[in-house]
C-alpha positions in Angstrom: 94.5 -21.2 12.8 94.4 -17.8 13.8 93.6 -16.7 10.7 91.1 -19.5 10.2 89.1 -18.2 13.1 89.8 -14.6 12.2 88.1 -15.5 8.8 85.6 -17.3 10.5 84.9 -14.1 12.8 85.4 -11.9 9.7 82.4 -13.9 7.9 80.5 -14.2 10.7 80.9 -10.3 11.2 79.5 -10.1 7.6 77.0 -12.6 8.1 76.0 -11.0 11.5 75.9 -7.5 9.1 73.8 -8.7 6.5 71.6 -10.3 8.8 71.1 -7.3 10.8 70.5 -5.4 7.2 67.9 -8.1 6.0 66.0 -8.3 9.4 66.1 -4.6 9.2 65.0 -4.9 5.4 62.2 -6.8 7.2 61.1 -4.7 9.7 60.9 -2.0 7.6 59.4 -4.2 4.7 56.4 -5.2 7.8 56.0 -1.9 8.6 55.2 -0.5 5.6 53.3 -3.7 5.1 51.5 -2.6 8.2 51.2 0.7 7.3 49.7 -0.4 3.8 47.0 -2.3 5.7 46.0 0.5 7.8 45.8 3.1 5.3 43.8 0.2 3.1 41.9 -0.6 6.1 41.0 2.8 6.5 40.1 3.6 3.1 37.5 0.3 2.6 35.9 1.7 6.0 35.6 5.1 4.1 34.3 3.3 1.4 31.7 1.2 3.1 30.7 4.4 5.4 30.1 6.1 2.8 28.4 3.3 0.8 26.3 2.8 4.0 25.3 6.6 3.9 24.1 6.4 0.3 22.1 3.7 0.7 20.8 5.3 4.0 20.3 8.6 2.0 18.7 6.5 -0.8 16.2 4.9 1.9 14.6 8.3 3.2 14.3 10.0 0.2 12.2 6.6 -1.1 10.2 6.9 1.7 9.7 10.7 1.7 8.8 10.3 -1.7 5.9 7.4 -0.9 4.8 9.9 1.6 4.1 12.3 -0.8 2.7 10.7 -3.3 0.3 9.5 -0.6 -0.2 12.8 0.4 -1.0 14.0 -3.5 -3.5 10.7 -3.7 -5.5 12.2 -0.1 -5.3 16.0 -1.3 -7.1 14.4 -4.7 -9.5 12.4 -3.0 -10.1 15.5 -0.5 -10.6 17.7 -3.8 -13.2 14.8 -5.1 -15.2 15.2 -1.7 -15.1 19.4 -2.0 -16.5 19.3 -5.5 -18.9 16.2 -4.6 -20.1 18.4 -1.6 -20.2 21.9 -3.8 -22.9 19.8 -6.3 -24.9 18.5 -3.3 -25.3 21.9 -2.1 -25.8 23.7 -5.7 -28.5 20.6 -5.7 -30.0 21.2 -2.2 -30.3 25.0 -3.1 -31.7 24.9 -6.4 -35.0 26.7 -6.1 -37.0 23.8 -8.3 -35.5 21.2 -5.5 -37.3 23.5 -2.9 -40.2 24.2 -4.9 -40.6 20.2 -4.7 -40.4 20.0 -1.6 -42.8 23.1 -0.4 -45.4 21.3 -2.8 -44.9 17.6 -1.9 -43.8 17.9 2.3 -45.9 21.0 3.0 -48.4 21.0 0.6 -48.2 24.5 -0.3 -49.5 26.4 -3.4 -47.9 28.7 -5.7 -49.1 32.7 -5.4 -52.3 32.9 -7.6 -52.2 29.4 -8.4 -56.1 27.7 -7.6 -56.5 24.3 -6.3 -60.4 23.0 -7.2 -62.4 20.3 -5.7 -64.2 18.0 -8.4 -67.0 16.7 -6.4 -69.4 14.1 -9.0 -73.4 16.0 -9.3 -74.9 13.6 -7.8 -73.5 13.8 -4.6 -73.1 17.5 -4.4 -77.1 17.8 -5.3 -77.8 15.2 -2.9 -76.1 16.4 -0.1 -77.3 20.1 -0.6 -80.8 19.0 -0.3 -79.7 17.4 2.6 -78.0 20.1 4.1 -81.1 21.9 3.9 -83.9 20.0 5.5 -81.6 18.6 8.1 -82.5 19.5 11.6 -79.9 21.2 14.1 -79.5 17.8 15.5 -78.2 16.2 12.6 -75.9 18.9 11.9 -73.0 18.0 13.9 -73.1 14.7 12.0 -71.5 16.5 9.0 -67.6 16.2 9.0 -65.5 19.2 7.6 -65.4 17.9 4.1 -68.7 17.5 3.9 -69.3 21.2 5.2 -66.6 23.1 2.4 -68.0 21.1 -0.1 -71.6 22.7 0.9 -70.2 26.0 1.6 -68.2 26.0 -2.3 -71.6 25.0 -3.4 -73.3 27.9 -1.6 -70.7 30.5 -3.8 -71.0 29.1 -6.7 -74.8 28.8 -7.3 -76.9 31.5 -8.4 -80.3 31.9 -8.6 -82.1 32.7 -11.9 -82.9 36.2 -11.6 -80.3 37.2 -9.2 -76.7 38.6 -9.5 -75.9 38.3 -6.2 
């Protein structure tokens, strides 16, 4: 019996050993296990920081881009305008445009340039005769038309017989 339980003790020595190797087989198999999880752990969170990055990266330089493009399309439009402008002045300045308006606003004449009044005969003969055996009374009756149109008439008639 001694033997028996010496055997017994002897296998349970070995059993006790192999256990001890196999739970240390274990321990070591979980840490590495654990260690493989960390290191993959920390490399998918490299991975997905870096992902994240890109994509942030990405975003800005979209959006940098749209801002200059609308900048391009407002330093066009602002180009537009400046030539728009430059042709509205080169318009306004032309010397025919202020010609136009001298003549038509201001009624002015050209240098030289003789502006006649067409009066019909019959009026002009009548109201000379008028004009002449009118009393002083009478005179302030006339209205300035009616007196340039006797005094052109006064200039341009001349007596037969006379140069002056």
């Amino acid at each position: 019996m001694n033997k028996l339980i010496m055997g017994l003790q002897i296998k349970n020595k070995d059993y006790q050993q192999k256990r001890a190797q196999r739970s240390s087989k274990n321990n070591s198999q979980k840490n590495h296990t654990f260690k493989y999880m960390i290191i993959g752990g920390l490399i998918t969170s490299l991975i997905v920081l870096f992902l994240v990055l890109y994509i942030n990266q990405y975003v800005q330089i979209s959006r940098k881009n749209l801002r200059l493009e609308a900048l391009e399309e407002e330093k066009q439009q602002v180009k537009r305008d400046e030539l728009y402008l430059q042709i509205q002045i080169s318009r306004l300045q032309s010397l025919a445009r202020i010609e136009e308006v001298a003549k038509d606003e201001f009624n002015m004449v050209e240098p030289g340039e003789i502006n006649y009044l067409m009066l019909e005969e019959d009026n002009v003969k009548k109201n000379y005769v008028q004009d002449e055996f009118q009393s002083e009374t009478n005179d302030s009756k006339f209205n300035f038309r009616e007196k340039l149109a006797i005094w052109i008439r006064g200039l341009t008639q001349v007596e037969a017989g006379s140069l002056d």
